[in-house]
C-alpha positions in Angstrom: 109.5 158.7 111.7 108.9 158.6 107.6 105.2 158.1 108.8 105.2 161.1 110.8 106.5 163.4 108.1 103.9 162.4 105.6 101.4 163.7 108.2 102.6 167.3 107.9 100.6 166.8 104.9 97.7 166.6 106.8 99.0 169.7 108.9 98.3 171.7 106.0 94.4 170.4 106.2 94.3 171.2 109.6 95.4 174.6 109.3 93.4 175.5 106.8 89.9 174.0 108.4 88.1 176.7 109.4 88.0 177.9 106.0 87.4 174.1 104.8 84.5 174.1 106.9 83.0 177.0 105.9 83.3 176.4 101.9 82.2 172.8 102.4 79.1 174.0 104.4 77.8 174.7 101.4 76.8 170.6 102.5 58.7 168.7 118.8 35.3 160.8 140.2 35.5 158.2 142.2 31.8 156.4 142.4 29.7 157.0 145.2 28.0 154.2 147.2 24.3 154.4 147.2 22.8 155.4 150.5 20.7 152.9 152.1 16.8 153.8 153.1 16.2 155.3 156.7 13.0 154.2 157.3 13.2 150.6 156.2 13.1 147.2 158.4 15.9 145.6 159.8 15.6 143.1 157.0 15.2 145.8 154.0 18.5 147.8 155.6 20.6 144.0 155.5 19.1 144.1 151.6 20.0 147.3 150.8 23.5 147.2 152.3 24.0 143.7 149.6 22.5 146.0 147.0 25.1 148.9 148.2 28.2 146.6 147.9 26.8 144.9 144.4 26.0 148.5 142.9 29.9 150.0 144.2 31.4 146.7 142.7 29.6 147.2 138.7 30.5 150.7 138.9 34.4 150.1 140.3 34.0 147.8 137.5 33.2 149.8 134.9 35.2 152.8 136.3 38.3 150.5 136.3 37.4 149.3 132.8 37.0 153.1 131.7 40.2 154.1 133.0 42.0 151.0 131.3 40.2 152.3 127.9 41.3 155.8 128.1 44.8 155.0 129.3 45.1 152.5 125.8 43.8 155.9 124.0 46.3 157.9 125.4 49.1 155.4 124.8 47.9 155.6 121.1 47.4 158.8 120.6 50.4 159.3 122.0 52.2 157.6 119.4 50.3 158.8 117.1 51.0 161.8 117.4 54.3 162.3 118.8 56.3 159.4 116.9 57.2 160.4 113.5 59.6 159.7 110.8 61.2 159.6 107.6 63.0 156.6 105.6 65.4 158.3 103.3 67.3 156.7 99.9 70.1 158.3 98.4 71.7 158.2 95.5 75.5 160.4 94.2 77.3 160.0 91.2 80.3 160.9 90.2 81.0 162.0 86.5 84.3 162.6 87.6 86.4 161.5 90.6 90.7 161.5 91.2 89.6 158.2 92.8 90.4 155.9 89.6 90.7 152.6 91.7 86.5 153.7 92.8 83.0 153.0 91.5 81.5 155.9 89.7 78.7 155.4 92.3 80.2 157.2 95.6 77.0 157.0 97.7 73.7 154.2 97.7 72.9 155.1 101.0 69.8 154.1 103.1 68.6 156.0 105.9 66.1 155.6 108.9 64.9 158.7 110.6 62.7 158.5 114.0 61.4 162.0 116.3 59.5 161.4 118.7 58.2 165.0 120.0 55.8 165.1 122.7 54.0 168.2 124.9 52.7 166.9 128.1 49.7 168.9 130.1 52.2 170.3 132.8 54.0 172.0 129.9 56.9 169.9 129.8 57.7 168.7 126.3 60.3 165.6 125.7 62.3 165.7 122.4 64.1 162.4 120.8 65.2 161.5 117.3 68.1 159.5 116.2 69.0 158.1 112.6 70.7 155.0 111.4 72.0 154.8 107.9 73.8 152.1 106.0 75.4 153.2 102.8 75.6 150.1 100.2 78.4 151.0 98.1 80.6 150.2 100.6 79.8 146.5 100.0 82.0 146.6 97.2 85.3 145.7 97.8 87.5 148.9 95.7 90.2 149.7 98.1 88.2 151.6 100.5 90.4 152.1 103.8 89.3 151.2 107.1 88.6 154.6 108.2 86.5 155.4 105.2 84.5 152.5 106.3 84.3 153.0 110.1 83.0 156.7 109.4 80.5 156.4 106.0 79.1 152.4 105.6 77.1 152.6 108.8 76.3 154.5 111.7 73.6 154.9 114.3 73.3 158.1 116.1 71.1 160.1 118.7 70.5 163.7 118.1 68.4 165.5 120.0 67.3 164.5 123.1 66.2 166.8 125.6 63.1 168.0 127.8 62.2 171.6 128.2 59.5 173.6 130.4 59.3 176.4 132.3 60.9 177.2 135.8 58.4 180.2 136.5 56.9 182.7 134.0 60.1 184.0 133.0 62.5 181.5 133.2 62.8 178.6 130.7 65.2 175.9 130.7 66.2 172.7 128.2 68.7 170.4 129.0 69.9 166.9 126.6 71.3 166.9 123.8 69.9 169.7 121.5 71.1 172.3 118.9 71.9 176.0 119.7 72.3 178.4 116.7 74.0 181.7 117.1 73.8 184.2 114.5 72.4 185.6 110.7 74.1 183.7 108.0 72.4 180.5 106.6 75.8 180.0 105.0 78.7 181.3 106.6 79.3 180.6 110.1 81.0 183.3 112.1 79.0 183.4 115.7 78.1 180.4 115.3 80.3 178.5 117.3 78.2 176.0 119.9 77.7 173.0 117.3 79.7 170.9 115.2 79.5 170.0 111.5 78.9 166.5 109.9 81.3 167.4 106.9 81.8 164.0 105.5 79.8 164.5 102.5 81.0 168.1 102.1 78.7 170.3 100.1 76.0 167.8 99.8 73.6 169.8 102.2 72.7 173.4 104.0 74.4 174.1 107.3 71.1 173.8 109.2 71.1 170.2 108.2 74.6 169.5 109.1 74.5 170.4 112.8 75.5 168.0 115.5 73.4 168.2 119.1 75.8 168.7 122.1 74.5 168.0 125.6 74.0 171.5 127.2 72.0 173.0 130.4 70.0 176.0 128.6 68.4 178.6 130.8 65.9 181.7 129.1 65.6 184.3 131.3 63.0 187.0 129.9 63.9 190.3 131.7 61.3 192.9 129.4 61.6 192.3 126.4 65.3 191.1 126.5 66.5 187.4 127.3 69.2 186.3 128.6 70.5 182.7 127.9 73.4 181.2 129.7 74.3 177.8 128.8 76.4 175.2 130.4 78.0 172.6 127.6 78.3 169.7 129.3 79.5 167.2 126.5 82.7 168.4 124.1 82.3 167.4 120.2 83.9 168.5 117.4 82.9 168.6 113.2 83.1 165.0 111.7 85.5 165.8 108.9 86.3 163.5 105.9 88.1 160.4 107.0 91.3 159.2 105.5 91.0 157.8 101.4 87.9 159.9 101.0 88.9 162.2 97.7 88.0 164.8 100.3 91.0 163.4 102.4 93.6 166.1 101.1 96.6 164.2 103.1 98.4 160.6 102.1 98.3 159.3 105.9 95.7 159.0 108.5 95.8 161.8 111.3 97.2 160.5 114.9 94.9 159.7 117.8 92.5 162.0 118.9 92.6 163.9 122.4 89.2 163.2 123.9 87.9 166.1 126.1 84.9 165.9 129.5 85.1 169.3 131.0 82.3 171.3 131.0 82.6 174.8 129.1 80.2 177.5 129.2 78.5 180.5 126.7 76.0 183.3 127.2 73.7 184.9 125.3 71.4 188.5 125.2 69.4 188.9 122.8 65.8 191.1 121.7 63.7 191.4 119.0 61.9 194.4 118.1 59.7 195.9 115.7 62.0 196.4 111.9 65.2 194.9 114.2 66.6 192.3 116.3 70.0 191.8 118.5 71.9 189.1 120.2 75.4 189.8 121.9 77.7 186.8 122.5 80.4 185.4 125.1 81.6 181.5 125.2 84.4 179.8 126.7 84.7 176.6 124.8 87.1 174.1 122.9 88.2 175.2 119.3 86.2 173.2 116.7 89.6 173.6 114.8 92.4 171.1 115.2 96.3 171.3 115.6 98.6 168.5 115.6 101.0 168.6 118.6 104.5 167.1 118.2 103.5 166.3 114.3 106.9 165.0 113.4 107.2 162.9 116.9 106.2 159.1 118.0 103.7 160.8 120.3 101.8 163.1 117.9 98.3 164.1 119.1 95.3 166.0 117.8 94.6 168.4 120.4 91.6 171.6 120.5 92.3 174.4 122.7 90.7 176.1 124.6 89.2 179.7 123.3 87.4 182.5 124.0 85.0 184.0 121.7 83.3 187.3 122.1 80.6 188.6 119.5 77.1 190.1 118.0 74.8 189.2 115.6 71.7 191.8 114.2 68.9 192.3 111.6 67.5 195.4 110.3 64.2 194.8 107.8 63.4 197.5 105.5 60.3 196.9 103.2 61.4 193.5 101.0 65.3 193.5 102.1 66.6 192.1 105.1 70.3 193.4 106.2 72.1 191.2 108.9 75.4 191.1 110.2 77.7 189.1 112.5 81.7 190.4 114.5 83.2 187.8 116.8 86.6 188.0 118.2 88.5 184.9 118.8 91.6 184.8 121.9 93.8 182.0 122.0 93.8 180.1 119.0 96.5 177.8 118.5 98.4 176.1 115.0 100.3 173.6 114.0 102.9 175.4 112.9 102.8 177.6 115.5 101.2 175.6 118.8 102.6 176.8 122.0 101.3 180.9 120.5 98.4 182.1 121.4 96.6 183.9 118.3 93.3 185.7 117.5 91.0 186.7 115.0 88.6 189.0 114.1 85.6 187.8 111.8 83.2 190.1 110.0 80.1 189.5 107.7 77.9 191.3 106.2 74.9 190.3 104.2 71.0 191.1 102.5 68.6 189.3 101.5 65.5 190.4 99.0 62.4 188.9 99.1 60.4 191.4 96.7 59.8 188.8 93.7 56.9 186.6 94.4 57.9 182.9 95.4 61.7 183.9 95.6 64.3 185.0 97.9 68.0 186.1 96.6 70.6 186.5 99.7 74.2 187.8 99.3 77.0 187.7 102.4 80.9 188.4 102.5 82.8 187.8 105.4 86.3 188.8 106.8 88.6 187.1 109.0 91.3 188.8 110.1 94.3 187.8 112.3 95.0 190.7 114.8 98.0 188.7 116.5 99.6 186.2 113.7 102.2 184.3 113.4 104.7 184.6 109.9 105.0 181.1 110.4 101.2 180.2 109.6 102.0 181.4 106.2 104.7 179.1 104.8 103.5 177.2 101.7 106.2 174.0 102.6 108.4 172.6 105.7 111.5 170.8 105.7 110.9 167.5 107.5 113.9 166.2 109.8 114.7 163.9 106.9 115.0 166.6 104.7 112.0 166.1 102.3 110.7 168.7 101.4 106.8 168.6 102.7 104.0 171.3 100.9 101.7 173.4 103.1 98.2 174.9 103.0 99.5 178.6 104.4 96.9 180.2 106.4 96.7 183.6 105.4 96.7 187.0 107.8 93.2 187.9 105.9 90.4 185.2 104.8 87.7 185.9 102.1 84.5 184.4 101.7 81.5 184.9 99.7 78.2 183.1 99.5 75.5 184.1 96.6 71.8 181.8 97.3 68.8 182.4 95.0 66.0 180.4 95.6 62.5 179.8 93.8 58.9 178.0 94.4 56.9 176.9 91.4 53.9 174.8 90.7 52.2 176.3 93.7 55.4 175.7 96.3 55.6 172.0 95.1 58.7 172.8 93.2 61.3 174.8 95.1 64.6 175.2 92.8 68.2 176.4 94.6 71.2 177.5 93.6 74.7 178.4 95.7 77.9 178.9 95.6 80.4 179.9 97.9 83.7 181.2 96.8 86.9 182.4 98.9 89.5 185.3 97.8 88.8 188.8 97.8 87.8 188.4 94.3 86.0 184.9 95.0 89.0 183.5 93.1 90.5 181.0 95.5 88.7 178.0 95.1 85.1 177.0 96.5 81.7 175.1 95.8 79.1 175.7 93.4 75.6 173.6 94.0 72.1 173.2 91.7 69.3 171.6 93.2 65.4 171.3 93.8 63.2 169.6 95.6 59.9 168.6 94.3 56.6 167.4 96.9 54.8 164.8 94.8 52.8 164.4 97.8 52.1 164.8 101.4 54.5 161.9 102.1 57.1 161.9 99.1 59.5 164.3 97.9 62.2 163.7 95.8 65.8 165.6 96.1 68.0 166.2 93.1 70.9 168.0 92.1 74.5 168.4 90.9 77.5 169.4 93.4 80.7 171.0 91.6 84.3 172.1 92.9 85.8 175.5 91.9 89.7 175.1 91.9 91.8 177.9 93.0 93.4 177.6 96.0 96.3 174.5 96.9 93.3 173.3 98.5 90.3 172.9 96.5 93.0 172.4 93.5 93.2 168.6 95.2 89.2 167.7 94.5 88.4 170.9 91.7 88.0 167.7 89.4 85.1 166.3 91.4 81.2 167.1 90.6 78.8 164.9 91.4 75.1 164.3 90.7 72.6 163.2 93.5 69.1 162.3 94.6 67.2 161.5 97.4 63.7 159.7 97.6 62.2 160.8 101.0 59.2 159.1 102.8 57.6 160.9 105.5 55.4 159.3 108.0 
C-alpha cells in the first residue's frame, strides 16, 4: 500500500502531461528465327533449318545474357539509389545535474540510420527506415535503474514503413506505418494529435524530429481543388516519456503496468490551398496521448488512455514577408487522475506569425490557450491525503494553460552555418517555468555536419522547479551516405 501512495507522486506528472509535452517539445523483343530460302534444294532447306536453330540459340543466348546484365543494373541501381543513410554520434554534458550519484556525461550515444525510399514505374513508391542506437554511458555502472536502462542504452526501431500510389486520378492512398501532421505550429502542438512523441531526451530536438509513425490506412481524395483525407489508425501508441530515475522522472516510484490497446480508431481531414491562404478542418476519434492512473492508491493500479474526441482547424494567411497561422481544437471526454470516472473537455487556441523579410532569417512567435470548458475543482489541488495519512504534493492542472514559443533562426557562410535559438515558456506572463535552447548546425561538407548546442531549464512552476537546475551542452557528428 506505502508503494501505492508514493505513486500519487507520479499522479501529479500525469496530470500535468500535456503541458509537459508541449514545453519539452522544445526536443522517399523476343528474337526472331531466320526464315529459311524458298527456292533451295532439299539439301540446302535441311542446312538452313541447322543454321535456323544455331542462329535462335546465339541470340536466346545473348538475349538471356542481356536480360541477366540489365536485371544486375537494376538491382544496383536500385540500391543505389533508393538505400540511404546516416551514422549518427552524440555527445551531452551536463554542467549541472540533481543526479549527484551520475557521470557529468548523460548521453555518448551511437546511432545507425537506414531509408530505403524507392518509386517504381507503375507509380507505386515503397518507404522503409528504422534506426538502432546504443548509448555508451550506460556501460557505467552509477545507479542507473532498470527502466532507465530498458528505455535509453539500446533500442532498435522501425519507422516508417509504408507503400503509397494512386487508386485513380483523384484518389491516393498510403498505408504502413507513416507520420501524419495536422496543423501550423512547428512548436506547439494543438491539432496535432495523430502521432506520438519520443520525449525521453526532452528538449534535445524540434517536434518534427520527435514524431513516432503509427500504422494507418490513408486515403486523398482530390474533389476540385479540396481533399479530403480519412484515415483509419490501425495500431494505438502513445509518447515515450522519461522512464523512472531519469532527472526528468519527476516521481520517487515507477508508474504501474501499462494498459495495452488494438482497436482501430479513426480521423478525417479537408483541407485546400489557395493563392495568399490555405485550410484544413479536423475530426478524430482516437485514444488520449495523455495518461491517468486508475485506482492509484489500490493493488490493481493501471495506466489507462481514454478514449476522446477531437474536433478542430488549422489556417494560413501570407501577406508580403509575414506568414499568420492559427490552430482551435475542442477536446470531449478527457479523463484525470484525480478525477477518472468525469468526462472533461478543453478548448485549445493558438495564434502565431512568422517574418521572413531579413535575408537568410526567419523569426516566428505563437501563444496558445487551453481552456477547460467542463472542469473538475478537483484537478486543481496542489496535495492529497494518502489512506495512511501522509500528506502527498500535487502538480494541479489549472482551468486555463499558457504557452508561449519565440524561434529566430539564421543562415551564414552561404547556408553552411544555420544558428537557432528557442524558448518556450508557460504562464500568461511566460513565468511558469519552461525550456530555453541555443544551437547551430554547420555542413562542413556534403556528407558531414556537426550539431551543437546548450539546452537550459527555466524554473517556475512545481514542475519544472524539479529539473530548473539542469542545462546541458550537446553535439552531434553526422555522416550521411
Amino acid at each position: 500500500m506505502k508503494r501505492w501512495v508514493y505513486l500519487s507522486l507520479t499522479i501529479a506528472s500525469l496530470l500535468y502531461a500535456e503541458s509537459v509535452d508541449e514545453a519539452l517539445e522544445g526536443f522517399d523483343d523476343a528474337p526472331q528465327a531466320v526464315a529459311s530460302p524458298q527456292d533451295t534444294s532439299e539439301a540446302d532447306e535441311a542446312l538452313a533449318g541447322f543454321e535456323d536453330e544455331a542462329m535462335e540459340s546465339v541470340e536466346t543466348k545473348q538475349s538471356d545474357e542481356q536480360a541477366e546484365q540489365n536485371v544486375a543494373e537494376d538491382s544496383e541501381g536500385l540500391l543505389d539509389h533508393a538505400l540511404s543513410g546516416e551514422l549518427k554520434q552524440q555527445v551531452a554534458y551536463a554542467l549541472s545535474s540533481r543526479m549527484k550519484n551520475r557521470e557529468d556525461f548523460s548521453s555518448l550515444r551511437s546511432t545507425l540510420f537506414l531509408d530505403f525510399d524507392k518509386k517504381f514505374d507503375n507509380g507505386i513508391r515503397l518507404k522503409v527506415n528504422a534506426r538502432t542506437f546504443y548509448d555508451w554511458v550506460y556501460r557505467l555502472d552509477n545507479g542507473y535503474t532498470s527502466q532507465e536502462k530498458k528505455s535509453l542504452r539500446s533500442e532498435t526501431e522501425l519507422f516508417d514503413a509504408y507503400i503509397e500510389g494512386s487508386l485513380t486520378e483523384k484518389l491516393d492512398y498510403r498505408i504502413g506505418r507513416q507520420v501524419v501532421v495536422w496543423g501550423r505550429s512547428d512548436t506547439i502542438r494543438i491539432t496535432d494529435v495523430l502521432n506520438p512523441l519520443d520525449n525521453r531526451q526532452p528538449g534535445m530536438v524540434d517536434i518534427e524530429d520527435l514524431r513516432l509513425s503509427v500504422t494507418m490506412a490513408k486515403f486523398d481524395w482530390y474533389v476540385g481543388e479540396w481533399r479530403i483525407t480519412p484515415i483509419a489508425i490501425l495500431e494505438q501508441r502513445f509518447t515515450k516519456d522519461p522512464p523512472y530515475g531519469s532527472p526528468f522522472y519527476p516521481a520517487a516510484f515507477p508508474l504501474p503496468p501499462e494498459k495495452s490497446y488494438s482497436d482501430v480508431t479513426y480521423a478525417l481531414s479537408i483541407g485546400t490551398e489557395r493563392s495568399g491562404w490555405d485550410v484544413n478542418f479536423y475530426a478524430a476519434h482516437i485514444y488520449d496521448d495523455t495518461k491517468f492512473v486508475e485506482d492509484p492508491f489500490g493493488l490493481n493500479a493501471l495506466v489507462k488512455h481514454g478514449k476522446i474526441n477531437m474536433y478542430g482547424t488549422a489556417f494560413n494567411v501570407v501577406s508580403g514577408s509575414w506568414l499568420f497561422k492559427s490552430e482551435w481544437a475542442y477536446f470531449d471526454k478527457l479523463h484525470y487522475t484525480m478525477a477518472p470516472k468525469k468526462s472533461l473537455s478543453r478548448l485549445d487556441g493558438l495564434v502565431g506569425v512568422e517574418y521572413n523579410g531579413i535575408a537568410d532569417t526567419m523569426i516566428s512567435y505563437d501563444v496558445s490557450l487551453r481552456h477547460f470548458t467542463r472542469y473538475d475543482d478537483r484537478l486543481s489541488r496542489d496535495h492529497i491525503d494518502a489512506p495512511n495519512g501522509m500528506r502527498v504534493e500535487l502538480l494541479p492542472v489549472k482551468r486555463d494553460t499558457w504557452q508561449h514559443a519565440f524561434r529566430i533562426t539564421s543562415d551564414f557562410m552561404n547556408a553552411t552555418l544555420h544558428a537557432n535559438y528557442l524558448i518556450s515558456l508557460f504562464g500568461k506572463s511566460g513565468d511558469e517555468g519552461g525550456f530555453q535552447r541555443l544551437w547551430a548546425v554547420y555542413d562542413y561538407n556534403d556528407d558531414i555536419k556537426i550539431d551543437a548546442g546548450i539546452l537550459d531549464f527555466v524554473g517556475g512552476s512545481k514542475l519544472f522547479d524539479g529539473f530548473k537546475k539542469e542545462r546541458i551542452i550537446f553535439a552531434d557528428v553526422i555522416y550521411s551516405f
